[in-house]
N, C-alpha and C positions, 0 to 999 in steps of 0.2 A: 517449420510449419507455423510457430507463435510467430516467428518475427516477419512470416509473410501479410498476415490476417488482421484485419483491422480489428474484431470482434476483443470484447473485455474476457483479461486473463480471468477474473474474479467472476464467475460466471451464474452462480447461481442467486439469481438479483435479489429472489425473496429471501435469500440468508441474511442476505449486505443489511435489507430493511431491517430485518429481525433485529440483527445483531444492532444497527444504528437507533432502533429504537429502545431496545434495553439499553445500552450506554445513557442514552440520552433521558431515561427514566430513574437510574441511578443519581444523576445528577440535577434535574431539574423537575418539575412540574409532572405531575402524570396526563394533564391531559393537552400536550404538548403536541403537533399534528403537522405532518410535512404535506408539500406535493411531491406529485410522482417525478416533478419535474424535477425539485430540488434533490431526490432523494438520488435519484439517475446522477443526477450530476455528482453527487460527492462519493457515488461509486465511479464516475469515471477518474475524477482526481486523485481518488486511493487508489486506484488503479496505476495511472500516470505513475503516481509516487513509488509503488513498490518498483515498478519496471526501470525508473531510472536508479531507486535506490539499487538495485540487484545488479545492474548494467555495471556502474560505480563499483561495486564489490570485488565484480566479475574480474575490472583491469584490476584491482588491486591485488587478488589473487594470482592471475599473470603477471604482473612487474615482481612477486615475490615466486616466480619460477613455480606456482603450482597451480592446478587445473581444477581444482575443486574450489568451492567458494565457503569461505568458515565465517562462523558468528567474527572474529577479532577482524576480519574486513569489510565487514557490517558496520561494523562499530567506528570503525576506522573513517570510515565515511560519513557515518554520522556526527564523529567528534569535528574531522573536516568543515560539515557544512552549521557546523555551530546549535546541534541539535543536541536538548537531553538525553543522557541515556538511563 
């Protein structure tokens, strides 16, 4: 069904803002203000990102013969694409 639907996995957008707005207030300026345009867009990208990080997880659990997908092939894939963890 997900992988027919164009539609974003991350779906409830005024979370994505909330949430990108407190990070972004921890760190920087309080009166710091996006567009909708911008904001859309960096929910599409973290979007993008988890679905390919998960995809990546996904074969890595298959090539080690199991069908579930665990945090160490997560990880595995993040050490791969030279990501902290």
């Amino acid at each position: 069904q997900y992988q027919k639907s164009t539609d974003l996995l991350l779906k409830p957008t005024h979370i994505f803002q909330q949430l990108v707005r407190a990070i972004v207030r921890e760190h920087r300026d309080q009166r710091t203000r996006f567009a909708s345009a911008a904001l859309a867009y960096l929910q599409q990208i973290a979007d993008t990102y988890l679905t390919e990080l998960l995809n990546a997880a996904n074969h890595c659990a298959i090539f080690a013969h199991r069908e579930t997908v665990m945090p160490k092939d997560i990880n595995m894939v993040r050490t791969m694409r030279g990501e902290r963890l």
